[in-house]
C-alpha positions, 0 to 999 in steps of 0.5 A: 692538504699540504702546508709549507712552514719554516723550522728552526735547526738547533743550532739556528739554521732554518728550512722549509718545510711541506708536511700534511695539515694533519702533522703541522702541530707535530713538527717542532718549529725549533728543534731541540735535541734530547736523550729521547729524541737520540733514543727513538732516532737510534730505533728509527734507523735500526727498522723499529716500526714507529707503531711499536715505538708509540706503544712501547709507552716512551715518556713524551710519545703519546702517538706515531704523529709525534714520532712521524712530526719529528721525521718532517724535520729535516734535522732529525730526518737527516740524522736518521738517514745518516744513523741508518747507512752506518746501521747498514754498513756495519752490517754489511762488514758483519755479513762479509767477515762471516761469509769469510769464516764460512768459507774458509772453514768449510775449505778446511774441512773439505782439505782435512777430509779429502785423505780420510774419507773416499768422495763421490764426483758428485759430493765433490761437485756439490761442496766445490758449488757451495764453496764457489757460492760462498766466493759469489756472495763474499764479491757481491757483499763487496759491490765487485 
């Protein structure tokens, strides 16, 4: 069964909360930031599973409830969320510039090889596709 309760932001703010009867001792009615909570945050957001989290032997985490009692407040949910679509967004930068390199090096080597060496239609065929895919994939990254 589902329990309402209010919680204390760290800088004074409050909320209201719904969480599970099962959690209501795990969420923190004030939050209180530390180097740990950054830390286990920072894993959150980078997909750590909350089961490995818990058994990695983190000082403080003596189960996943702790873990997923903190993620009921709304503070700590929040910065996650937020660490997680710059996670995200780094990494889409990071796909796209290697997306780029990918296509420009295989456009050099289908240039630099085009005098040296006889190609069939269908190898043509083949690399010009897999360069057009490339093009595909950079757009798509991109949201065009």
């Amino acid at each position: 069964m589902a329990k309402a309760m209010i919680v204390e932001g760290s800088k004074g703010q409050t909320y209201r909360v719904v969480v599970p009867a099962s959690y209501l001792g795990h969420v923190p009615r004030r939050w209180k930031w530390s180097g740990k909570k950054y830390h286990i945050a920072g894993m959150l957001a980078a997909q750590v599973p909350v089961s490995h989290i818990a058994a990695t032997g983190t000082p403080g985490i003596r189960s996943r409830t702790t873990v997923y009692g903190w993620l009921y407040h709304p503070e700590f949910a929040g910065y996650v969320d937020d660490l997680a679509k710059e996670l995200y967004w780094h990494r889409k930068v990071a796909r796209i510039k290697l997306l780029k390199v990918i296509t420009e090096s295989l456009v050099k080597k289908l240039m630099d090889g085009l005098d040296d060496i006889e190609i069939s239609n269908r190898t043509l065929k083949l690399m010009v596709q897999g360069i057009l895919r490339l093009a595909q994939l950079i757009r798509e990254e991109k949201g065009e």
